[in-house]
C-alpha positions in Angstrom: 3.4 15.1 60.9 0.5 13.0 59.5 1.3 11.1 56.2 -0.8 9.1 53.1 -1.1 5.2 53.3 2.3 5.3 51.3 3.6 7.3 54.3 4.0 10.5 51.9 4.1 13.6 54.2 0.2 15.3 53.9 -0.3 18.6 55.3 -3.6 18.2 56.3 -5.0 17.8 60.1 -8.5 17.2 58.9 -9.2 13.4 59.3 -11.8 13.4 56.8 -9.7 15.3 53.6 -6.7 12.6 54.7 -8.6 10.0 54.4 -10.1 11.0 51.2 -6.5 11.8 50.1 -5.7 7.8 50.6 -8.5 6.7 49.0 -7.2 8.7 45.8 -3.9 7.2 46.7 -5.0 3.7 47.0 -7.7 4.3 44.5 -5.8 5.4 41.9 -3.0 2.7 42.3 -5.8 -0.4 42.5 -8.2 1.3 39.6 -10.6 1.2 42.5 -13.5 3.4 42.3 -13.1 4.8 45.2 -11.2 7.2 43.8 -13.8 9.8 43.3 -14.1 10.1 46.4 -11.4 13.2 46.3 -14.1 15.2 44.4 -16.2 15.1 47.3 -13.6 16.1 49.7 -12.3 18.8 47.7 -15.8 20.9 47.5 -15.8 20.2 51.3 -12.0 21.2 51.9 -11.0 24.4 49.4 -8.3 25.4 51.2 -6.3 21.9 51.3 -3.9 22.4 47.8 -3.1 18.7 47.6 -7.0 17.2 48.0 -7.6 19.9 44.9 -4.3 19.2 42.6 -5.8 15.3 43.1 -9.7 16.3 42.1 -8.0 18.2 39.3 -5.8 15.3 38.4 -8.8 12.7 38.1 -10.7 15.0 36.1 -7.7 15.0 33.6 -7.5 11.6 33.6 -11.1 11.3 32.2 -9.8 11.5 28.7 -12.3 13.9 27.4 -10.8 15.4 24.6 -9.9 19.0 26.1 -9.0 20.2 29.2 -12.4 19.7 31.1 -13.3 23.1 32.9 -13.6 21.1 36.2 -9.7 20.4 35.8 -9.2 23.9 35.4 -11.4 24.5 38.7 -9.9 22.6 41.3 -6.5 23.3 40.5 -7.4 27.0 40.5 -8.6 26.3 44.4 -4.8 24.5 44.7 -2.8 27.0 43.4 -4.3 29.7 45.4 -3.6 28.3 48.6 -0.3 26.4 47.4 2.2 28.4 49.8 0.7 26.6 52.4 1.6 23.6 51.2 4.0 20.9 51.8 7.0 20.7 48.9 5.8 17.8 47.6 2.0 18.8 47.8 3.2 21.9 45.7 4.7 19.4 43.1 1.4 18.1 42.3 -0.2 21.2 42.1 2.7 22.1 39.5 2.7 18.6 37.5 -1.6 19.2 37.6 -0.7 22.8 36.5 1.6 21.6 33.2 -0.7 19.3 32.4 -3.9 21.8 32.3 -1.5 24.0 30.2 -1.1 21.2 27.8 2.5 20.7 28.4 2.5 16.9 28.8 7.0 17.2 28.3 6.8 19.7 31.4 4.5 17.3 33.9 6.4 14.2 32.9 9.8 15.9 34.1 7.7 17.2 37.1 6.4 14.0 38.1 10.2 12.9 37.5 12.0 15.2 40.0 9.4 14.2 42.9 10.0 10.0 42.2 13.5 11.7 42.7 13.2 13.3 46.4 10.2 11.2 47.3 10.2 7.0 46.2 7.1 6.2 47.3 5.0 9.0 45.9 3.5 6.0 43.5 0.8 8.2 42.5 3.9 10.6 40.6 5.2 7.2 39.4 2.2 5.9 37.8 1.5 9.3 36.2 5.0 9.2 35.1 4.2 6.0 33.6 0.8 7.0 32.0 2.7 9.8 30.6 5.7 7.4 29.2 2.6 5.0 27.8 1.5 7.6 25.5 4.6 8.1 24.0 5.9 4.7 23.6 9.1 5.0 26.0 8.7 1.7 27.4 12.4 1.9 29.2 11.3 5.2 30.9 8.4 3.3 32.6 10.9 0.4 34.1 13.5 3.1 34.6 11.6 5.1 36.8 9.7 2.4 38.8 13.0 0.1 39.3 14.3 3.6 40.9 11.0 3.3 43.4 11.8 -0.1 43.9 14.5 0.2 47.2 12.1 2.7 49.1 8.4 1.4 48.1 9.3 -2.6 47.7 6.6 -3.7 50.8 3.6 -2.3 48.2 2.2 -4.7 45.9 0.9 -1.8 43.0 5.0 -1.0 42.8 5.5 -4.6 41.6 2.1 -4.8 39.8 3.6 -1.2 37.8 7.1 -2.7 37.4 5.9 -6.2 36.3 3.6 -4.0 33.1 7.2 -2.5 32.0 8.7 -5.5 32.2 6.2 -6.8 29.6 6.3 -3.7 27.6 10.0 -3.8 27.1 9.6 -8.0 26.5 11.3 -9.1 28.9 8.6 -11.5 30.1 10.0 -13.7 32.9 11.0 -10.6 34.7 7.4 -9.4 33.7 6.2 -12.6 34.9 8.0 -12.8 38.4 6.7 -8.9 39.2 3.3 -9.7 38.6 3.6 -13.0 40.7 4.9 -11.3 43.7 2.8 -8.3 43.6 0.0 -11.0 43.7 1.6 -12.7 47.1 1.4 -9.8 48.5 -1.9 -8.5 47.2 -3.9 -11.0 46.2 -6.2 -9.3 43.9 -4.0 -6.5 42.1 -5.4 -5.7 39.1 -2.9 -4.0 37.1 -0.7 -7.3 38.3 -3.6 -9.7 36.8 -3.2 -7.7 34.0 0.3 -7.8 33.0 0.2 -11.7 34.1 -2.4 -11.9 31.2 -0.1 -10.1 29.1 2.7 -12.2 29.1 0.5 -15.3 28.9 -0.9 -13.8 25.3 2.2 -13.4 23.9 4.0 -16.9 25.1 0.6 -18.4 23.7 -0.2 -19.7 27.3 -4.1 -19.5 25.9 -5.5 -22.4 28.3 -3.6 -20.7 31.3 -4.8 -17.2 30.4 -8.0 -18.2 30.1 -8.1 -20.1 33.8 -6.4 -17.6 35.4 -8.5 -14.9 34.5 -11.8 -16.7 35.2 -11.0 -17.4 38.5 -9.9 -13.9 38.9 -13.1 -12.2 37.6 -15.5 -12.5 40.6 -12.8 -10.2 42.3 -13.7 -7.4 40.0 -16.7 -5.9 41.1 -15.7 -2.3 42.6 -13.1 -1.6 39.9 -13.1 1.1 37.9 -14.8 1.2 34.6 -11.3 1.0 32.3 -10.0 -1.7 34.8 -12.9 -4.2 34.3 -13.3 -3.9 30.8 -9.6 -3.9 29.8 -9.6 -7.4 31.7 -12.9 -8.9 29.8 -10.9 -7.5 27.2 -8.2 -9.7 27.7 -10.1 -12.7 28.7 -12.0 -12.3 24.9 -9.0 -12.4 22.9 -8.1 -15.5 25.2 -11.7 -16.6 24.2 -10.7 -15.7 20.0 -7.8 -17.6 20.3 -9.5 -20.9 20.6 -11.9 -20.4 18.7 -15.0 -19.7 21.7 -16.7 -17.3 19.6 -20.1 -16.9 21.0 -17.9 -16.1 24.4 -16.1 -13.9 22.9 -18.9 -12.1 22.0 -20.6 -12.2 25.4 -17.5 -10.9 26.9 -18.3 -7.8 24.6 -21.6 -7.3 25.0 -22.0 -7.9 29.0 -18.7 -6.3 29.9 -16.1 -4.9 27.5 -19.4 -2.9 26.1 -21.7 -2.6 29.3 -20.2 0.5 31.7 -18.5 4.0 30.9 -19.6 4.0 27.1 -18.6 7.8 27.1 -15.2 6.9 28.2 -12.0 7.0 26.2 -10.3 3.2 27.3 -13.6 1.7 27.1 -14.3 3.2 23.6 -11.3 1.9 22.1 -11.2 -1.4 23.9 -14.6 -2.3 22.0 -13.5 -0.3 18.8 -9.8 -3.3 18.8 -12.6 -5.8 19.7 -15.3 -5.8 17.2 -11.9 -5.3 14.7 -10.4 -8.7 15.9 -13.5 -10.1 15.6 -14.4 -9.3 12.1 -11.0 -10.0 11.7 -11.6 -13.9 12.6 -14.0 -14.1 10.4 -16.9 -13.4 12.8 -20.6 -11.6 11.7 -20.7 -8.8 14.8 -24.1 -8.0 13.6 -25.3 -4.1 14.2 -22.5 -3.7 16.7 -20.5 -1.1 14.8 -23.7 1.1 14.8 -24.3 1.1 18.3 -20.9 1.9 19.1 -20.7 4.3 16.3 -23.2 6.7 18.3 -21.4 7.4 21.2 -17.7 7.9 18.8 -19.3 10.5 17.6 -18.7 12.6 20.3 -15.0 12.1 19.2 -14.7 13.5 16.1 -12.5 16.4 16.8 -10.4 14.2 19.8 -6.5 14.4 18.8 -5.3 14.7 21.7 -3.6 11.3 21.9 -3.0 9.5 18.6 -3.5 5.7 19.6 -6.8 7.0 20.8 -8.0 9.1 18.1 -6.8 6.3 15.5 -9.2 4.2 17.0 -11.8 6.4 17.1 -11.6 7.4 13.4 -11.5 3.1 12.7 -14.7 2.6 14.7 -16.1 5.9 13.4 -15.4 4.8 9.7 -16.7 1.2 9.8 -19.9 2.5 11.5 -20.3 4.8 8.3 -20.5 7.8 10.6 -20.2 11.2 8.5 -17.8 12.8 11.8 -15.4 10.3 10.6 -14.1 12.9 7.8 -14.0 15.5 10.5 -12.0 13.6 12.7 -9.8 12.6 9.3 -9.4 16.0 8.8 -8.7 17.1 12.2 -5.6 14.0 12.2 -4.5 15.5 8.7 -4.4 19.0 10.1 -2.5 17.5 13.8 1.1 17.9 12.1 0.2 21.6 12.4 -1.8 22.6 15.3 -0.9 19.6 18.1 1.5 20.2 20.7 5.7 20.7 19.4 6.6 17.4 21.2 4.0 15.7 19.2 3.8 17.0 15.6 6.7 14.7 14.4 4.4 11.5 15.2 1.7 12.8 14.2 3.1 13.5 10.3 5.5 10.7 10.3 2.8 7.6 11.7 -0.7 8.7 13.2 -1.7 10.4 9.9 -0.5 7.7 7.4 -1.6 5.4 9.2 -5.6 6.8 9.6 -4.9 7.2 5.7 -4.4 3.7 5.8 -7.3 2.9 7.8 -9.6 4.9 5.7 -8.4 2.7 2.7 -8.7 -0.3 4.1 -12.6 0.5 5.2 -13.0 1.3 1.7 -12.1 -1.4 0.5 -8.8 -0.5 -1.0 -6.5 -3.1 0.2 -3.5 -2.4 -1.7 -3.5 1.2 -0.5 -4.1 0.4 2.7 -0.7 -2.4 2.9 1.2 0.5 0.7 0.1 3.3 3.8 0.2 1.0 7.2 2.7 -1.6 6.2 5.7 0.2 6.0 4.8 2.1 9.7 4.4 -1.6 11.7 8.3 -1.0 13.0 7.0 2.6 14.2 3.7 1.6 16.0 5.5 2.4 19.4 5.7 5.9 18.6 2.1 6.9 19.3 1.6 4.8 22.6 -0.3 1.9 23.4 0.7 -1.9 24.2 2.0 -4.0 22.3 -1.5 -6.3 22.7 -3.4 -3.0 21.7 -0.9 -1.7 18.5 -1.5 -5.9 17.1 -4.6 -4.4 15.9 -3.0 -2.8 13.3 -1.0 -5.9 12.3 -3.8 -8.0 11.9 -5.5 -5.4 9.8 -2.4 -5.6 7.8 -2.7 -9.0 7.3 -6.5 -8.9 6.8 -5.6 -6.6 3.9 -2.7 -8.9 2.4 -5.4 -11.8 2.5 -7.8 -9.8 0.2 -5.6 -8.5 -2.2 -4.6 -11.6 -2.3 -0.8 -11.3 -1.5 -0.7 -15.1 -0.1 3.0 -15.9 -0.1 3.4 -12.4 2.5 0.2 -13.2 4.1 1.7 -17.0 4.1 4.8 -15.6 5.8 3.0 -13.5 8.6 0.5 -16.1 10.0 3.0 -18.8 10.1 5.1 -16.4 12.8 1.9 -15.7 14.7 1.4 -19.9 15.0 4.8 -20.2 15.8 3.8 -18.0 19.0 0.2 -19.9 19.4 0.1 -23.3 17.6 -3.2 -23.9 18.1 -4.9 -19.8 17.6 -8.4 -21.1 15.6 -8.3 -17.5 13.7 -4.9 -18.1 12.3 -5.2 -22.1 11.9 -8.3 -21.1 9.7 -6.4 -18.6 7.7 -3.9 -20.4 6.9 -5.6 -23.6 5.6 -6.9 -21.0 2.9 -3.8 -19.2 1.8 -2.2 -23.0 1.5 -5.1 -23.8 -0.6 -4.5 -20.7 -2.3 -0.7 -21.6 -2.9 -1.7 -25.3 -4.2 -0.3 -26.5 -0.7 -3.4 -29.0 0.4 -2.0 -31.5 2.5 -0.6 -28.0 4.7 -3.8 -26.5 4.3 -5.3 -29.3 6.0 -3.6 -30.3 8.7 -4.2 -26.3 9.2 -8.2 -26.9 8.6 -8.2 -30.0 11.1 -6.1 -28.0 13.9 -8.9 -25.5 13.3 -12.0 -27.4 13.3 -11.1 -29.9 16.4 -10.6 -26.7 18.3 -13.6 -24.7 17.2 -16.1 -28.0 17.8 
């Protein structure tokens, strides 16, 4: 029986559609663009089901909005040859199936029962664990990986996919000990790099994060768009936190900013960006416009919440007129979205864009009254816990100009108990203790600013 690089059973005994099928496999896993290579392979190979459930899969995972009509396509090709299939080939088909149909409950559950009978389907896994990402359910994703963990521990992405829940759930020295092994073993794991860079933000390990990432970055040429950018994205906001500006901002505008601008992850990466910057006090000149144009495309997207929040921020600061339709696409989401995700959709995703439209008009005590009271809920609609901060700073933006110093006082002082030495939160500090008639506080906060931003 011939098998995947994994050493999944394939049902294929063409040499060129199995070898397409790994480099889905190994594509996927390593956010290597050789990935799309499965497209190819399935217009050459209609009657494999498992090359086509894949092709349909990566189509899904472009994040368009809808089901793209492509999806729908491929997996039509799979399911009409599925009884030839392998079992577990026929699960695929069947996960790609729920998904099309918009039943994200159904393919999570799917993907679950195939981990079950086959551990080192890690494609299944990491679906399983994109699927538990939207939704917030951090234990799901260690859950189901630690139960890969005895059949698939030889493969570095298992470790790289454990040491991201790890992180998630904050328990960062197991985070921190996945990530490192997954490296022994493969040097240049991305998704590993990435949770590494994770745990180095929140222990305020700035100087670290910084090296390590820079002498990673030459090795990420080939990735896929998301991949690369999510990792400028990480080395910026290592770039913020001292206080490198003008790097920061070339990390935006030659990488974070500089591939798939159509594409959902790069979108919202700049969108949290550009926010942190102005954030920190720093002029982004025209760069709202520019990313404006190519959000507009968005402005009837709900189909993930953490998404289509960040879509309606960037669409509203750019003064885009589709930002009231997408508004009033999120007001009318409690109605029309999926069962399993009306409840978060009422309870958090559409107070808080009712927030965010205050607080990009200017309303500042609206905005705290909407978005304050939902920071204990932010897990609900998906998203790290380094993405969801950008609704905490924007919170705290919003207490420092409505002037509510002794909160704001409160907040930053927990954030540079984390980072001492963060130049955005050094900087806003010395003003609130200004504010609160505090000056010898206000400037040992100025000078732990300045020495680090000269």
């Amino acid at each position: 029986m011939h098998c995947d690089a994994l050493g999944n059973p394939i049902s294929t005994a063409r040499p060129d559609t199995a070898a397409a099928i790994d480099d889905f496999v190994l594509g996927f896993l390593s956010y290597n663009i050789r990935i799309v290579k499965i497209l190819e392979a399935a217009d050459d190979d209609p009657d494999d089901a498992l090359v086509n459930a894949y092709a349909s899969l990566l189509w899904l995972l472009s994040e368009t909005g809808d089901i793209p009509e492509r999806a729908r396509h491929y997996l039509a090709r799979a399911e009409r040859v599925r009884d030839r299939a392998l079992p577990r080939e026929r699960a695929v088909v069947q996960v790609a199936r729920a998904w099309v149909d918009d039943d994200i409950a159904a393919s999570r559950l799917l993907a679950a029962d195939t981990l079950r009978a086959h551990q080192r389907d890690l494609v299944m896994l990491k679906l399983h664990q994109y699927f538990d990402f939207q939704i917030g359910d951090f234990p799901s994703m260690l859950r189901t990986a630690l139960a890969c963990l005895p059949a698939a521990q030889d493969i570095a992405y298992l470790h790289g996919m454990l040491a991201f829940a790890y992180e998630e759930c904050h328990l960062l020295g197991h985070a921190e000990a996945a990530a490192r092994h997954a490296l022994s073993l493969q040097p240049r794991e991305p998704w590993a790099q990435h949770a590494l860079a994770h745990v180095m933000l929140t222990q305020g390990r700035i100087e670290e994060g910084t090296a390590f990432l820079e002498s990673a970055r030459d090795g990420w040429a080939g990735l896929t768009s998301f991949m690369e950018t999510h990792l400028w994205w990480h080395l910026a906001l290592f770039y913020l936190s001292r206080g490198r500006f003008a790097q920061a901002l070339a990390a935006y505008d030659d990488h974070c900013w500089a591939r798939e601008r159509d594409f959902s992850q790069d979108q919202v990466g700049a969108v949290s960006l550009l926010a942190r910057f102005e954030c920190a006090g720093i002029d982004i000149g025209l760069r709202w416009h520019d990313l404006g144009t190519h959000l507009a495309a968005r402005r009837r997207d709900v189909a993930q919440p953490f998404l289509t929040l960040q879509y309606f921020y960037g669409l509203a600061r750019a003064g885009r007129p589709e930002a009231a339709t997408l508004l009033a696409a999120i007001r009318a989401a409690p109605e029309n979205a999926p069962a399993f995700a009306r409840t978060v959709w009422r309870d958090v995703a559409l107070p808080l864009a009712e927030g965010l439209a205050a607080y990009v008009a200017d309303h500042h005590e609206a905005a705290l009254r909407w978005i304050e009271p939902l920071l204990y809920r932010l897990t609900d609609i998906g998203g790290s816990h380094a993405q969801r901060d950008l609704f905490e700073q924007i919170v705290l933006d919003a207490m420092l100009r409505s002037g509510r110093l002794r909160r704001a006082q409160q907040v930053l002082e927990l954030r540079r108990s984390a980072d001492p030495l963060d130049v955005p939160v050094n900087r806003a500090l010395a003003l609130v203790y200004e504010g609160l008639g505090l000056a010898e506080l206000a400037a040992e906060a100025r000078e732990k600013g300045r020495v680090l931003f000269s």
